[in-house]
C-alpha positions as CSV (number, residue, x, y, z in Angstrom):
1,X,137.2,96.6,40.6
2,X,139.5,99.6,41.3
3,X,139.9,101.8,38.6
4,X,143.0,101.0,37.4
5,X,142.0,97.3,37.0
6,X,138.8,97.9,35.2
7,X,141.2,100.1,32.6
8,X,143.7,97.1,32.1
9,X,140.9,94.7,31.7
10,X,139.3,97.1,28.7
11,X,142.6,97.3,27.4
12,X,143.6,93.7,27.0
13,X,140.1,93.3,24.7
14,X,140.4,94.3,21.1
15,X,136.8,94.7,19.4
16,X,134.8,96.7,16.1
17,X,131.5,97.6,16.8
18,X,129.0,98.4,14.9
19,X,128.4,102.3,14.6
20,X,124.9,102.1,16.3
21,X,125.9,99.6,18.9
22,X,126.4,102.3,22.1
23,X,123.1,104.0,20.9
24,X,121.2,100.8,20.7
25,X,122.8,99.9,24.6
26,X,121.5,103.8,25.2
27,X,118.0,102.9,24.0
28,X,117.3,99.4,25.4
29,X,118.9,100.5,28.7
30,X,120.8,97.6,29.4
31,X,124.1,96.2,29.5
32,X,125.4,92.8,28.3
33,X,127.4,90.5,29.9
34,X,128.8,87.8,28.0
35,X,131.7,85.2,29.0
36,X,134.8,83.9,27.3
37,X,135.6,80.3,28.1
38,X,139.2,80.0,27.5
39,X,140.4,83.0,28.0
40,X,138.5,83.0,31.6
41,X,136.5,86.3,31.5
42,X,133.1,87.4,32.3
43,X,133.2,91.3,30.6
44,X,130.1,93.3,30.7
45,X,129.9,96.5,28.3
46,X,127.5,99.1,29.2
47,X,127.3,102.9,27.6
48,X,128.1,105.4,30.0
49,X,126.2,109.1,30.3
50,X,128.8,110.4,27.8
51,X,128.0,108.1,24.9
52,X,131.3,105.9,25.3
53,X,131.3,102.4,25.3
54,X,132.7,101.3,28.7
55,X,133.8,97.6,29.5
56,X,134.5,95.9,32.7
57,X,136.2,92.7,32.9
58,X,137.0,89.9,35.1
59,X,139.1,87.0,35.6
60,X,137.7,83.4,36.8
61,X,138.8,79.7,35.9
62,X,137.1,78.9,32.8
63,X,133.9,80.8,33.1
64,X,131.1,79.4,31.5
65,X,127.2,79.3,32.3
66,X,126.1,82.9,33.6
67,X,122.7,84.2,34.7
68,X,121.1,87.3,36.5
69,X,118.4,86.4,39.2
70,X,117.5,90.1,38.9
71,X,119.9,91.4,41.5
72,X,122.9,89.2,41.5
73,X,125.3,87.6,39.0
74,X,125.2,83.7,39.1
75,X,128.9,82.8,37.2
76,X,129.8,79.1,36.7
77,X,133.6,78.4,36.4
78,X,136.0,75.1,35.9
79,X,134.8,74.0,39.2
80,X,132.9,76.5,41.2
81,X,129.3,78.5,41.2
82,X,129.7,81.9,42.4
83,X,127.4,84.6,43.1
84,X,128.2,88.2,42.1
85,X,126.7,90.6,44.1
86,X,125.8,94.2,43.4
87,X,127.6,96.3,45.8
88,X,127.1,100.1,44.5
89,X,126.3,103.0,47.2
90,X,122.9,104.3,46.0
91,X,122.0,106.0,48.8
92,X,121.0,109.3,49.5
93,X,123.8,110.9,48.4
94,X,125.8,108.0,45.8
95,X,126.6,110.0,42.2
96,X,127.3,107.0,40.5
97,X,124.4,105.1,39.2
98,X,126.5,101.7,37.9
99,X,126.6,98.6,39.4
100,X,129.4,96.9,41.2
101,X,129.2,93.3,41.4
102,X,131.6,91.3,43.8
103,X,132.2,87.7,43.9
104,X,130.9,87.2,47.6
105,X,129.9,83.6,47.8
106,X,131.3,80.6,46.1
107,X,130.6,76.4,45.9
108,X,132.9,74.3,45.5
109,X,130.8,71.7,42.4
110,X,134.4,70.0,41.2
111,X,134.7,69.6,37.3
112,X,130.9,69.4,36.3
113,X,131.4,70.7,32.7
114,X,128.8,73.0,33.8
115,X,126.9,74.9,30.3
116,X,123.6,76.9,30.9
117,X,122.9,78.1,34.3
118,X,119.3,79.4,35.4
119,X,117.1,80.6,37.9
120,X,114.2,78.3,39.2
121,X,110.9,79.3,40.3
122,X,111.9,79.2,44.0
123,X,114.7,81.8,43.0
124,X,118.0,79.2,43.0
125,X,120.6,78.3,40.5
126,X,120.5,75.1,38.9
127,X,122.4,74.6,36.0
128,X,123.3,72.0,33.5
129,X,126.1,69.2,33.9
130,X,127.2,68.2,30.5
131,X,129.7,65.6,32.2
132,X,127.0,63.8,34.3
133,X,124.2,64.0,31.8
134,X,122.0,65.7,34.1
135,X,120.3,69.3,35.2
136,X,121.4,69.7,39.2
137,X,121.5,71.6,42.0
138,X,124.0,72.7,44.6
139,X,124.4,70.5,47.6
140,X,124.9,71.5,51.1
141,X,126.6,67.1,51.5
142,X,127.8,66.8,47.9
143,X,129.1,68.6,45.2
144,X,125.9,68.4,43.5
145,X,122.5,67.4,43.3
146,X,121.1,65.9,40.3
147,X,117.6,67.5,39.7
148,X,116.5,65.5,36.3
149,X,118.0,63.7,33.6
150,X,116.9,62.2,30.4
151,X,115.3,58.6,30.1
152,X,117.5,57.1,27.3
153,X,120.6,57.8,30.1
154,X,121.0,55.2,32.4
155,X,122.6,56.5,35.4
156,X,124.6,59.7,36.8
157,X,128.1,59.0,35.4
158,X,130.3,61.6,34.3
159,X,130.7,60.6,30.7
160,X,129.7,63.0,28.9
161,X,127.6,60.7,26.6
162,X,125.2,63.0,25.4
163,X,126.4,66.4,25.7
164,X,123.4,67.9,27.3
165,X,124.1,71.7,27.7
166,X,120.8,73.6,28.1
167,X,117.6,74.3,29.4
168,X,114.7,76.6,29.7
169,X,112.5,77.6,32.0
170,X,108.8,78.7,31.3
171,X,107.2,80.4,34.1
172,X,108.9,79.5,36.5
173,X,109.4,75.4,36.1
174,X,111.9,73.2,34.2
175,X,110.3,72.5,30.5
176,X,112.9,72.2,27.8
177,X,116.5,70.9,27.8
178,X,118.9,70.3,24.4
179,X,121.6,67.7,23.6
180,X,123.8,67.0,21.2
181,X,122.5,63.0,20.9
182,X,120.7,60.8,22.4
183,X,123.8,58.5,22.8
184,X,124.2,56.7,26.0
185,X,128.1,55.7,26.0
186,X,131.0,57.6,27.2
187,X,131.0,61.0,24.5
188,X,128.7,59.2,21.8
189,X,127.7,62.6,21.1
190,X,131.0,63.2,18.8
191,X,129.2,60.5,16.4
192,X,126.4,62.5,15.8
193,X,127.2,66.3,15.5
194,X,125.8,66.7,12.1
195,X,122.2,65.8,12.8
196,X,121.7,64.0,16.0
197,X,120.6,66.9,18.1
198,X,117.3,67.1,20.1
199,X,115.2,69.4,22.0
200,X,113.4,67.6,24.7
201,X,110.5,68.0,26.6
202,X,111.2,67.4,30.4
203,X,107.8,67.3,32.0
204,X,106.8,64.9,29.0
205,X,110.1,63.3,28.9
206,X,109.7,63.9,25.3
207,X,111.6,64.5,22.0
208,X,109.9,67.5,20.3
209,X,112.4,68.1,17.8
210,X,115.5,66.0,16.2
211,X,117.8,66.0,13.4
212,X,119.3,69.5,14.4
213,X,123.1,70.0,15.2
214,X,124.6,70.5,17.9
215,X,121.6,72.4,19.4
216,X,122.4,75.3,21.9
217,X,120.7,77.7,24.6
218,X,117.2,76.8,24.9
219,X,115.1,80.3,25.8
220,X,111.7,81.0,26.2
221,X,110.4,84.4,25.4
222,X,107.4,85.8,23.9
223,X,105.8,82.5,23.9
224,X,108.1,80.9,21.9
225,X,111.1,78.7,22.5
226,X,113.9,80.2,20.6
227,X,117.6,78.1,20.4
228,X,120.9,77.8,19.0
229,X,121.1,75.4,16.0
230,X,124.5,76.0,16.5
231,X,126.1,73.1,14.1
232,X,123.8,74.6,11.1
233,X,125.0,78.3,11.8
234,X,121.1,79.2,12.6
235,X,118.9,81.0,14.8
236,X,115.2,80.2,15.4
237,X,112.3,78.8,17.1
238,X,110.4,75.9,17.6
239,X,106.7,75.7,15.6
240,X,104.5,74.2,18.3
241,X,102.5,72.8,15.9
242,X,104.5,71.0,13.5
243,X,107.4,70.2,16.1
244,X,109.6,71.9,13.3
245,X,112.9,74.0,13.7
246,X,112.2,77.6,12.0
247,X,114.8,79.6,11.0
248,X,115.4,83.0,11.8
249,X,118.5,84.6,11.2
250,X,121.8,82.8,9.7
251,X,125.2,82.6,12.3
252,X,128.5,83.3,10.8
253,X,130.1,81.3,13.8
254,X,129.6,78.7,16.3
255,X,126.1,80.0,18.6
256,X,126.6,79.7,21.8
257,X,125.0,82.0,24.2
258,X,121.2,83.8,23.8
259,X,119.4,86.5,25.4
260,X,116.7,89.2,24.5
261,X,115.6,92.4,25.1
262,X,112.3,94.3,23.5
263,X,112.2,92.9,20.0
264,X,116.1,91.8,19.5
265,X,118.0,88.3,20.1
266,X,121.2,88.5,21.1
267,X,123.6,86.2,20.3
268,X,127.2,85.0,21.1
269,X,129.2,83.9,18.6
270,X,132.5,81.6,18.4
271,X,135.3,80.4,15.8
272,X,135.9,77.0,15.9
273,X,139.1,75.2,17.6
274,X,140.2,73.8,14.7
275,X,142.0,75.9,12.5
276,X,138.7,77.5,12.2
277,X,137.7,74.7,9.8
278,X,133.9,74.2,11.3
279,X,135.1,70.3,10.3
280,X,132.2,67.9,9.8
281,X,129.5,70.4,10.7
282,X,127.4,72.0,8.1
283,X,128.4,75.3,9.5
284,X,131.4,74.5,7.8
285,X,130.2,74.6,4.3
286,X,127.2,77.1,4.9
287,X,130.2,79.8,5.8
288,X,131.5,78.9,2.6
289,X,129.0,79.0,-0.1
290,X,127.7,83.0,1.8
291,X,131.2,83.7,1.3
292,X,131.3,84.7,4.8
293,X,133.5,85.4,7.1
294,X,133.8,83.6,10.5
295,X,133.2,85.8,13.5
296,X,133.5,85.8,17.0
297,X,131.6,88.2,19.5
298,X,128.2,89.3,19.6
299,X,125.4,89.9,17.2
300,X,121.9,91.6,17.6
301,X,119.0,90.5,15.9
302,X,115.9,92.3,15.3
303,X,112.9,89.4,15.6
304,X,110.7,91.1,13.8
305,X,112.7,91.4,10.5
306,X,115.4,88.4,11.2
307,X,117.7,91.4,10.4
308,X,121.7,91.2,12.4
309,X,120.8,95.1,13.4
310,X,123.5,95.6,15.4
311,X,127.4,94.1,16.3
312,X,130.7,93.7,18.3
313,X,133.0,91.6,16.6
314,X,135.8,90.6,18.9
315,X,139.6,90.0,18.1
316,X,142.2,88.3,19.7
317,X,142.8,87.7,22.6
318,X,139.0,86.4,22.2
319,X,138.4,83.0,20.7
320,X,135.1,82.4,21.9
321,X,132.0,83.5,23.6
322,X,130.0,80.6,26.0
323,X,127.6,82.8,27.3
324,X,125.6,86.3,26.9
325,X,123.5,88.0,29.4
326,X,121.3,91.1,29.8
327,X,121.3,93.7,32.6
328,X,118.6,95.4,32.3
329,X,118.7,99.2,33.9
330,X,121.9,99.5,33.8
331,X,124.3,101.6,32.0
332,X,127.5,100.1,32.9
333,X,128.4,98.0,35.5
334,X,132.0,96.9,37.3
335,X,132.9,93.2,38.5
336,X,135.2,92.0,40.7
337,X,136.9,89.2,40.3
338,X,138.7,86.3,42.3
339,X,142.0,88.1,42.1
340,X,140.4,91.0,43.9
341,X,137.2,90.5,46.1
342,X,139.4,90.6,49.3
343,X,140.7,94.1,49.1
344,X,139.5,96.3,51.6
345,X,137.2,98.4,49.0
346,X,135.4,94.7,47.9
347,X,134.5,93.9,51.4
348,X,131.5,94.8,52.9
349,X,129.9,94.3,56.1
350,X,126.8,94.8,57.9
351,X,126.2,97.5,60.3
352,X,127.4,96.9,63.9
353,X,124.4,96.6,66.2
């Protein structure tokens, strides 16, 4: 993104941080990505050399599901999954150490209602299609390719019945997925938003864990499986033993979006679309009685403690976040967007033989 973009895309976003937020950036050594469905962005902030925060922001059709593979950006929009790829000079003599990712391949998936998005073992995307009840694959005939789906759903339809939205991956293979219900009629996940949410088990085809609301971003990390009990306004894990949601850290907003770094969660954090009301979900009422204040943006959580350590709180334009990610090594980064990968900086080549 040329600079005048990238300054135009900061501007537009109006946030409060928390005053050790660049430091904690500075220390961890990473950058965080995070995605606004809505409002269509995919906006990294990074700390640069100085000590300033610095954002870079992009525009995309409803960006959603987002994932690092370790060197490129996998984004999922309204009907596409595009790979961002790191374009920065680092050679011999490149000053600047950021990244600079570029949208430089695209597939066409159609309306998928496409939620997490994740790297297998064999280094791919797959990702999760809330619409067609299913975790999938890109297709090199179709628009997709449905990789696994849960038992009590009868066939690939796009109905949305159960809301599935995310999964996890432990070394390397699919093992955990969440939905909202285990409904299986067109959007019989509405029904049961208070207390109808499951984690499953995908190699066991198993329920390990029910009665939670509107469950969110599956992760394992540190040999635990960590999620978004986003209905209940919580943060926590799954006991192994007792197949037991434990609480961790309470949500002042709608969770959506979970990554970690060292010792620290970090989560994304959404107002509701209705009037801010949280209507029918305990989130609602939980808000409430902590005489709280709905937020949207990002908080940090120190695992050890439970403790929010750290946070950006976002304003309007921002309604929502769908997504957060962690760049690890990076101290800021710059992404191009749709609107401008084919301007003669964006476009690289290889060398001529």
């Amino acid at each position: 993104m040329r600079r005048g973009d990238q300054e135009a895309a900061a501007e537009e976003l109006s946030v409060e941080i928390s005053p050790g937020f660049t430091q904690w950036l500075t220390e961890q050594n990473v950058s965080l990505a995070f995605s606004t469905y809505r409002l269509g962005k995919l906006i990294i902030a990074g700390a640069e050399i100085s000590g300033q925060l610095k954002f870079s922001a992009a525009q995309f059709d409803r960006v959603s599901g987002i994932t690092f593979d370790g060197q490129n950006i996998h984004v999922a929009t309204f009907d596409q999954l595009w790979k961002l790829v790191d374009t920065a000079d680092r050679g011999e003599f490149a000053t600047n150490p950021d990244r600079r990712y570029v949208a430089k391949f695209g597939h066409f998936t159609g309306d998928l209602g496409i939620r997490d998005v994740a790297i297998s073992g064999h280094g791919n995307p797959v990702f999760v299609s809330s619409r067609f009840n299913c975790v999938a694959a890109t297709s090199d005939s179709h628009q997709f390719k449905p990789l696994w789906k849960p038992r009590f759903i009868n066939r690939i339809v796009g109905e949305d019945r159960c809301h599935l939205n995310g999964v996890a991956f432990v070394e390397g293979k699919q093992r955990f997925v969440t939905a909202c219900s285990q409904t299986n009629y067109f959007h019989g996940w509405r029904n049961c938003r208070r207390n109808g949410g499951v984690v499953i088990d995908t190699e066991q085809h198993e329920v390990v864990v029910h009665s939670l609301s509107m469950p969110h971003s599956p992760r394992w990390y540190r040999q635990k499986l960590w999620l978004l009990n986003s209905g209940y306004g919580s943060f926590g894990y799954i006991d192994e033993r007792t197949h037991s949601f434990e609480h961790v850290a309470f949500c002042p907003g709608f969770a959506r979006g979970l990554a970690f770094t060292g010792y620290y969660a970090i989560i994304g954090l959404s107002q509701s679309r209705h009037d801010l009301s949280f209507e029918g979900l305990p989130l609602q009422h939980r808000i409430g009685d902590a005489k709280a204040i709905a937020r949207r943006g990002l908080m940090i959580v120190d695992l050890r403690s439970g403790e929010v350590v750290e946070w950006l709180w976002a304003h309007d334009p921002i309604e929502e976040i769908f997504e957060v990610m962690v760049l690890p090594g990076c101290g800021g980064a710059s992404i191009t967007g749709l609107s401008k990968c084919s301007d003669a900086a964006s476009i690289t080549f290889e060398p001529l033989q």
